[in-house]
C-alpha positions as CSV (number, residue, x, y, z in Angstrom):
1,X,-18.6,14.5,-12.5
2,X,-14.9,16.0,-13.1
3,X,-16.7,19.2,-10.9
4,X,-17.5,17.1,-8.2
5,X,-14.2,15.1,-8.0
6,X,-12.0,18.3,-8.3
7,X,-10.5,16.8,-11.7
8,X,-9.2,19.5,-14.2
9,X,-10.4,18.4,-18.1
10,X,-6.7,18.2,-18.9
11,X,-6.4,15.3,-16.0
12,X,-8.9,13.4,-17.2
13,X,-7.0,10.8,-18.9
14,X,-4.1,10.1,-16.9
15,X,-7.0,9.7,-13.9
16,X,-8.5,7.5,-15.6
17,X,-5.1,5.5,-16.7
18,X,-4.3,6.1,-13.5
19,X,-7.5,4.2,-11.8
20,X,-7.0,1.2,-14.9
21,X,-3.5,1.1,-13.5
22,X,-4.8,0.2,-10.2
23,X,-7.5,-1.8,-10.3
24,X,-6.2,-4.3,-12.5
25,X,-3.2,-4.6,-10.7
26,X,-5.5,-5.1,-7.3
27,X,-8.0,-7.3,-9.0
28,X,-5.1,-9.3,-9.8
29,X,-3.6,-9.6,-6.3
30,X,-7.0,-9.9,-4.9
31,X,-7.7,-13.2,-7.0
32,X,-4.3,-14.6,-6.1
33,X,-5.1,-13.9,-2.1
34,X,-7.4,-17.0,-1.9
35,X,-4.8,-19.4,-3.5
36,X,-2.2,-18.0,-1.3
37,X,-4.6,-18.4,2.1
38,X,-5.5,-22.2,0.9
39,X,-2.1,-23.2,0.7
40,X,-1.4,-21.7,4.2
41,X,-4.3,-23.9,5.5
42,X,-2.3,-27.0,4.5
43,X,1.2,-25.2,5.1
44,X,0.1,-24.9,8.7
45,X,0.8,-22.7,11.5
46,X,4.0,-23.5,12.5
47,X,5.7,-23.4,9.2
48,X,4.0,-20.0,8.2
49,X,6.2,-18.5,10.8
50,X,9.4,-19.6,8.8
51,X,7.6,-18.3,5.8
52,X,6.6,-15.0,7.0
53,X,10.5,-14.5,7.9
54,X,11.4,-15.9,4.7
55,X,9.2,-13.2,3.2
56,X,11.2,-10.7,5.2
57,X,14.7,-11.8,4.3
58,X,13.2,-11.7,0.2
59,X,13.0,-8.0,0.4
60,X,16.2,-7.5,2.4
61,X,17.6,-9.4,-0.9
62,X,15.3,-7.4,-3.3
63,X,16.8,-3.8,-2.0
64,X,19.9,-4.1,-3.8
65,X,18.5,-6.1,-7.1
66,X,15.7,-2.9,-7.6
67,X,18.4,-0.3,-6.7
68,X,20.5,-1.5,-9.3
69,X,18.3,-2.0,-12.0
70,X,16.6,2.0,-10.6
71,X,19.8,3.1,-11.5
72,X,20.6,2.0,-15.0
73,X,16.9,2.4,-16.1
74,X,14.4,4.7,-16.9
75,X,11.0,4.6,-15.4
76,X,9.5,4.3,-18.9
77,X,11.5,0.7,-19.2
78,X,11.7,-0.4,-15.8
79,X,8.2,-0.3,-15.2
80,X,6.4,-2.3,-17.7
81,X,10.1,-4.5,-17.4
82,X,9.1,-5.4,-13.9
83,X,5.6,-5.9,-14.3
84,X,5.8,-8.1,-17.2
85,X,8.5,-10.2,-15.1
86,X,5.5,-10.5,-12.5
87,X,3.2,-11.7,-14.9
88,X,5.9,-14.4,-16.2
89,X,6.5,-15.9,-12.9
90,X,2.5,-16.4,-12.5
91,X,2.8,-18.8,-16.0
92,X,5.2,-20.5,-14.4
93,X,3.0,-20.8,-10.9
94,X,0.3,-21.9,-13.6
95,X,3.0,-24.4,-15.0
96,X,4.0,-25.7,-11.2
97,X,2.9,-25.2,-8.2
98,X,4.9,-25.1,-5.0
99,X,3.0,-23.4,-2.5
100,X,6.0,-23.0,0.0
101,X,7.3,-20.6,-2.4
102,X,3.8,-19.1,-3.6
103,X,3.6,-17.9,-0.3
104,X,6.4,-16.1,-0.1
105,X,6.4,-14.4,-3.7
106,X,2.9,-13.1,-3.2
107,X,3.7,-11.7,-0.3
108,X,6.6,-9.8,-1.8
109,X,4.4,-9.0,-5.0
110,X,2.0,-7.3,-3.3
111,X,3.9,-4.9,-1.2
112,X,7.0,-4.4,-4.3
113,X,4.2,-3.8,-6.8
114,X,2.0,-1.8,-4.5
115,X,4.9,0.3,-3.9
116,X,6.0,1.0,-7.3
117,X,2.3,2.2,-8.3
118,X,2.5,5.2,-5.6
119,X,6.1,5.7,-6.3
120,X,5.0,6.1,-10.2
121,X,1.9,8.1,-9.1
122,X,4.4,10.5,-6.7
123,X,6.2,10.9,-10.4
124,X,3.3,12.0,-12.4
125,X,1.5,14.3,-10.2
126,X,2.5,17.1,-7.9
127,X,1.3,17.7,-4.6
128,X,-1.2,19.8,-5.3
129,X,-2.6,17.4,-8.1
130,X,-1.7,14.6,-5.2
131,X,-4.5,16.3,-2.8
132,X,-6.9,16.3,-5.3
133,X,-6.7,13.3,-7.5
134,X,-5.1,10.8,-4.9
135,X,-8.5,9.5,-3.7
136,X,-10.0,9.2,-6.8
137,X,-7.0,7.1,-8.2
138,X,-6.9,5.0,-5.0
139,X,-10.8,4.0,-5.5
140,X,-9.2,2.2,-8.3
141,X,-7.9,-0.2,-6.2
142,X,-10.5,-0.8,-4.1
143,X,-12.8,-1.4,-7.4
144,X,-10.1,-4.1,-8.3
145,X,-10.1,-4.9,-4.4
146,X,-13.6,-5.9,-5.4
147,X,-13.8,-7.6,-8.8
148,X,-10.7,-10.0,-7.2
149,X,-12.3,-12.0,-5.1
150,X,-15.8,-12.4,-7.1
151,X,-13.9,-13.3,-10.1
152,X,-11.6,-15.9,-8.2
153,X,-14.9,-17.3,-6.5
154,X,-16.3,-18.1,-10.3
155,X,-13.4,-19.5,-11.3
156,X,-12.5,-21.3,-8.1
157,X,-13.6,-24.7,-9.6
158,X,-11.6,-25.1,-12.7
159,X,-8.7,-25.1,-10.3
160,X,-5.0,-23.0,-9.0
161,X,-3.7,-23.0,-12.7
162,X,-6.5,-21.7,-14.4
163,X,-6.8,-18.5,-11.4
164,X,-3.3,-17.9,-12.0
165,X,-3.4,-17.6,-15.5
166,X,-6.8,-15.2,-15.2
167,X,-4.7,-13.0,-12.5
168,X,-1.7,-12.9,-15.2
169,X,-3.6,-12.1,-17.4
170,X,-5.3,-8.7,-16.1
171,X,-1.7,-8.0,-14.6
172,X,-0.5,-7.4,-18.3
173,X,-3.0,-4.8,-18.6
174,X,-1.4,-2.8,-16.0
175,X,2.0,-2.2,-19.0
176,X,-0.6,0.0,-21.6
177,X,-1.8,2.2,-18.8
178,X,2.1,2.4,-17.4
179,X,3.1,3.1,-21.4
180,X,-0.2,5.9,-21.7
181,X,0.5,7.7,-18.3
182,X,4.4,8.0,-19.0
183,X,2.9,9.5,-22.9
184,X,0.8,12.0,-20.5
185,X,3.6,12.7,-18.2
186,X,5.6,13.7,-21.5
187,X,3.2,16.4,-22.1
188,X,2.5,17.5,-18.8
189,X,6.3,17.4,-17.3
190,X,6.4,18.7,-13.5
191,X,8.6,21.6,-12.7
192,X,12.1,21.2,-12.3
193,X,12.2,17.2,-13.1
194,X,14.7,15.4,-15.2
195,X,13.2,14.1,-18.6
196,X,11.4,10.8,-17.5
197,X,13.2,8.6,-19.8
198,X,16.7,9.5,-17.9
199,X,17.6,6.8,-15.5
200,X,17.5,7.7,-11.9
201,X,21.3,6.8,-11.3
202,X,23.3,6.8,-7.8
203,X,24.3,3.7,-5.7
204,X,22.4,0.2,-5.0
205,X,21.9,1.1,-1.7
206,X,21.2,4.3,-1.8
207,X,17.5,4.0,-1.0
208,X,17.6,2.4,2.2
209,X,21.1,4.7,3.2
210,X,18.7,7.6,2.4
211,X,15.4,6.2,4.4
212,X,17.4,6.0,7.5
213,X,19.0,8.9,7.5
214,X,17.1,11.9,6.0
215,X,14.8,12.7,9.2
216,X,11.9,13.5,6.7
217,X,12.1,10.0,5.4
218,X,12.9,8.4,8.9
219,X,9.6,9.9,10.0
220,X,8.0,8.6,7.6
221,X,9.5,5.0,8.6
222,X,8.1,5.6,12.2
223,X,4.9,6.8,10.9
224,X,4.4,3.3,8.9
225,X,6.0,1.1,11.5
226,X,3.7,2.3,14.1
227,X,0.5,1.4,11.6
228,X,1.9,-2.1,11.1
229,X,2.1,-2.3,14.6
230,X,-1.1,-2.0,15.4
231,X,-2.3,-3.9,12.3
232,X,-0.8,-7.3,13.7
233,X,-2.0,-5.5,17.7
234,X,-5.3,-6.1,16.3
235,X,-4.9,-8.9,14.4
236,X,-3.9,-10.8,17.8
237,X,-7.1,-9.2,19.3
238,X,-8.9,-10.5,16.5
239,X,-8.2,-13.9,16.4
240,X,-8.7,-14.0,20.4
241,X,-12.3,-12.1,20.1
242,X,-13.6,-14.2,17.3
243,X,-12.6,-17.8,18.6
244,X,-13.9,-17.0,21.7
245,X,-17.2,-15.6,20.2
246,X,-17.4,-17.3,16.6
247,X,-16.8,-21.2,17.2
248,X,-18.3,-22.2,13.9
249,X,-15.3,-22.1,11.2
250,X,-18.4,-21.4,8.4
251,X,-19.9,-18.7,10.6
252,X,-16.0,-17.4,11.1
253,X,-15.6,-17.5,7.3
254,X,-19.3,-15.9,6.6
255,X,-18.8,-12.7,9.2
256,X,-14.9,-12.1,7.4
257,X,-16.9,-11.8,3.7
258,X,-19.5,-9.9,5.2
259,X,-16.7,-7.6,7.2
260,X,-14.6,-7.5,4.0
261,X,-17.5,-6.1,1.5
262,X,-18.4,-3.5,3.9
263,X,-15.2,-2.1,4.1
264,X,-15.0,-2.0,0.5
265,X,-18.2,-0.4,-0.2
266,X,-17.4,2.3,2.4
267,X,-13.9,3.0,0.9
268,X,-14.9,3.2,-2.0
269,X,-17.6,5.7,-1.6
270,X,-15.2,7.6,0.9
271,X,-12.7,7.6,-2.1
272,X,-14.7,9.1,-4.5
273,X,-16.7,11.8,-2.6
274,X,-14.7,12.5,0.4
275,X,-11.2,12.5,0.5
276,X,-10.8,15.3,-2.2
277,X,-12.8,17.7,0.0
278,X,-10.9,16.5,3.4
279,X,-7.9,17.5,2.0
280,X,-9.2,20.7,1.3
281,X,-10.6,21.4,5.0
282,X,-7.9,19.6,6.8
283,X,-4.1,20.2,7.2
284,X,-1.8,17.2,5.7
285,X,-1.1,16.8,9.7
286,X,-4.6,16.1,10.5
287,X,-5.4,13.6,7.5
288,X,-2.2,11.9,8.7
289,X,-3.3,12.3,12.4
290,X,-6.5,10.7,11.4
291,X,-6.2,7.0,12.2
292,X,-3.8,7.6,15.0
293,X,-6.6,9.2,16.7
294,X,-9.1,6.5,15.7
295,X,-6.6,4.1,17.2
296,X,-6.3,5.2,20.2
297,X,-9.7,5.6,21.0
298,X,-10.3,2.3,19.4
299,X,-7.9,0.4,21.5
300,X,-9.1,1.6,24.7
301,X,-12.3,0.3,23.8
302,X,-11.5,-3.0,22.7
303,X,-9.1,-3.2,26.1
304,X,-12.0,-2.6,28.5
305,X,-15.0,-4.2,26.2
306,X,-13.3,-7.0,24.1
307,X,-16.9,-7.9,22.3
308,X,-17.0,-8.7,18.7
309,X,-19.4,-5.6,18.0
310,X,-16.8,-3.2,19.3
311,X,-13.8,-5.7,17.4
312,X,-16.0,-5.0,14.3
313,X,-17.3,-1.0,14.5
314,X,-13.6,-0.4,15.5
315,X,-11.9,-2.6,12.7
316,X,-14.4,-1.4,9.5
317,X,-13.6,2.0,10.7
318,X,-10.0,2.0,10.8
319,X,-9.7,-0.2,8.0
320,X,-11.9,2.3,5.6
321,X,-9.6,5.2,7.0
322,X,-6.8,3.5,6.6
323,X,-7.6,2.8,2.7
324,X,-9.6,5.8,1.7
325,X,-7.7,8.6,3.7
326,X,-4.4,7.3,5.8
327,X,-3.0,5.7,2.3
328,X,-3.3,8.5,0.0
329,X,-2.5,11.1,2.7
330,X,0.9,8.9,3.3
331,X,1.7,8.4,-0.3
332,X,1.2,12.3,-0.8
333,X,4.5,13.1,1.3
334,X,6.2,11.4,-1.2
335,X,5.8,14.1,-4.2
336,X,8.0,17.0,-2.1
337,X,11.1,14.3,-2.3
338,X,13.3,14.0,-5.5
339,X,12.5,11.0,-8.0
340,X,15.4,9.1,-7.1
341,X,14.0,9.0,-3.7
342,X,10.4,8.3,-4.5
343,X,11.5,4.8,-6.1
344,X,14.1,3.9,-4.5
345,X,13.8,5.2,-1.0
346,X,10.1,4.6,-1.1
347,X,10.1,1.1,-2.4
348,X,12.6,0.4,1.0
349,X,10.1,1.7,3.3
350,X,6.8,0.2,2.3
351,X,9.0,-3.4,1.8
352,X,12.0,-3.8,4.1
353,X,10.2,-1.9,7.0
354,X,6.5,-2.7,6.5
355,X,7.7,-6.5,6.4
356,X,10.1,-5.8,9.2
357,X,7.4,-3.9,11.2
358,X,5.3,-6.5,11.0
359,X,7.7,-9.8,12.2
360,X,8.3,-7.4,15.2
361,X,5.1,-6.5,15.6
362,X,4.1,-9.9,16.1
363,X,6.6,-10.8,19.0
364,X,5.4,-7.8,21.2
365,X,1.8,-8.1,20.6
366,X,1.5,-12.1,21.4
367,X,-0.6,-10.9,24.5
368,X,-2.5,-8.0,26.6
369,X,-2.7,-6.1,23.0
370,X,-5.3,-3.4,23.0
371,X,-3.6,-1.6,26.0
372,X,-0.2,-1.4,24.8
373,X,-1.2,-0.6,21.0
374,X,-3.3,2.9,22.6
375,X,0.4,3.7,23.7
376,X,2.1,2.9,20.7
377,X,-1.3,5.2,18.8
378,X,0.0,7.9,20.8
379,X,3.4,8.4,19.1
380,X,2.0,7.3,16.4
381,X,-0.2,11.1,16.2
382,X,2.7,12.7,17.2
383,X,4.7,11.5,14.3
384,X,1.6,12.4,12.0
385,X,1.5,16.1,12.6
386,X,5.6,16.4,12.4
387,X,5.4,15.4,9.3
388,X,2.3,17.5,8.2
389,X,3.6,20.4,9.4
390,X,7.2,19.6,7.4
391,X,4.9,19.0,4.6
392,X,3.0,21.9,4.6
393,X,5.7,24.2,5.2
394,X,7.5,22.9,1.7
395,X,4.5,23.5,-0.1
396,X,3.6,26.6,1.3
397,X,7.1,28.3,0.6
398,X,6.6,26.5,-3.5
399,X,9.6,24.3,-2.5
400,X,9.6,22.4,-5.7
401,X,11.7,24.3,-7.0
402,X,14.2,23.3,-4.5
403,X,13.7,20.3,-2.9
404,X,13.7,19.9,0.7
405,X,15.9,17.0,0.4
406,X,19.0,16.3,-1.1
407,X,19.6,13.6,-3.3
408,X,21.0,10.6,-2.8
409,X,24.7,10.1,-2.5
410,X,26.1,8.4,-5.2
């Protein structure tokens, strides 16, 4: 099995930390994601549009807070210090329940400690390690992904409190595997890093200063602000297609499951056989190029025959990519930037501009979606194979050693 997965015998436990890492902290979120979509049935429509701008002002606010405490504390502590604040606020949740505010903070949660993961994963492993081991680590996840929401469905009768407590409780478990891969790391330390228990220093701000300005990292903003996009593009298409098509809210409910464990099961299987092997026949531009292409194609479709088989073929498909090839293709770029930059930088983009992507997103695709979004699929491909070819060009020339960007001002 290590043969077929491409996974050295000295890899083998921090892979499989590495997949414990993830899939408990998934099967946690995934078994909060029900309680958070019941409240929003009795929150209502209008409301959740306060909330989902509410959700986007929280990371604006949580930038600064994470840079600071990035700064002052190394990954070894602020880790396992963050996670176990997570797991504190879902006692309280447990303890009372306002779903106004349960809303927002699992929408933060899920992006912040998403983003930490990869940036952690970014620390331990180089690129090369990235290519091959990034898939395998990311079918962690969608295990998790899976075990969620059959574990919330048993325990859905004995109430909110009693899920919470169940999520917060496999959340914990995420703080051993943090501790063991940081013990591996130790052993295994990546050329030309600081020692991992050295703070990563610099100014508060100095993520989303560096996100904005660095062209490598700008790119990478445009490359994820272009995929939320044309998430919320066919989310609109979505809701349009299967209300017209699906009138029954059981049926409606029944064909989302079905949709959900397909995508899942494909991942999953793409994650563990395939991805290792695409990154070995395919440039970083293509994998990144991907789901662009997919999108465009998919798009036109759905514009000139909006039926709920081509909605579905074209939504498992990019949703499967988009999990077992986009994601860990995407989260490879970050292992040719400095540390600083993989935390703090990183943790900007996939918050403040995934969030913000999304609230914009969903002003310009109110209507005549599909169209529009094959345009927008366009630059995103472009913006895939500039930064595959930066990518490969660093790695090529063993730019490690130097790193292609500078770190952050201080």
């Amino acid at each position: 099995m290590p043969g077929l997965l491409r996974i050295e015998r000295r890899e083998l436990a921090a892979v499989g930390w590495a997949f414990a890492y993830f899939f408990f902290l998934l099967c946690s979120y995934y078994i909060l994601r029900p309680v958070r979509d019941a409240a929003a049935v009795d929150i209502g429509p209008e409301r959740l549009r306060w909330l989902f701008t509410a959700t986007f002002l929280a990371m604006l606010a949580l930038v600064p807070v994470f840079g600071w405490l990035a700064a002052r504390l190394p990954r070894q502590r602020l880790l396992p210090i963050l996670y176990a604040f997570f797991v504190l606020n879902l006692v309280a949740f447990a303890a009372a329940f306002p779903p106004l505010v349960f809303f927002v903070w699992l929408s933060v949660f899920n992006l912040f400690a998403v983003s930490l993961f990869w940036s952690y994963m970014s620390d331990v492993y180089d690129t090369a390690q990235a290519a091959r081991l990034y898939g395998v680590i990311a079918a962690g996840g969608s295990c998790g992904a899976i075990a969620g929401p059959l574990l919330a469905s048993v325990f859905a009768g004995l109430g909110h409190s009693t899920l919470l407590l169940i999520a917060g409780a496999i959340l914990a478990l995420t703080i051993p595997c943090i501790l063991m891969l940081g013990r591996w790391a130790r052993r295994n330390p990546r050329r030309s890093e600081p020692p991992a228990d050295q703070p990563l220093g610099g100014s508060v701000l100095a993520g989303a200063r560096a996100a904005l300005s660095a062209p490598f990292l700008l790119a990478i903003c445009g490359y994820l602000l272009c995929y939320t996009a044309l998430s919320t593009a066919l989310y609109f298409e979505q809701v349009r297609i299967v209300g017209r098509e699906v009138p029954d809210a059981a049926e409606r409910t029944r064909l989302f499951a079905n949709v959900d464990l397909a995508v899942n099961t494909l991942t999953l299987v793409l994650q563990l056989v395939a991805f290792s092997r695409l990154t070995a026949l395919l440039s970083p531009g293509w994998l990144l190029a991907l789901m662009p292409l997919v999108s465009i194609a998919g798009f036109l479709w759905l514009g000139a025959t909006p039926t709920l088989a081509a909605l579905i073929a074209f939504g498992v498909t990019r949703r499967v990519g988009e999990f077992a090839i986009s994601k860990p293709a995407r989260e490879a770029l970050f292992t040719v930037v400095p540390r600083e930059q993989r935390y703090k930088a990183k943790n900007f983009i996939d918050t403040v501009i995934y969030r913000g992507g999304d609230a914009l997103a969903g002003w310009v695709f109110a209507s005549a979606a599909a169209f529009l979004a094959a345009g927008v699929a366009a630059g995103w491909t472009a913006i895939a194979f500039l930064l595959g070819a930066r990518m490969k060009s660093w790695t090529r020339d063993d730019a490690r050693s130097s790193p292609p960007l500078q770190p952050l001002q201080r």
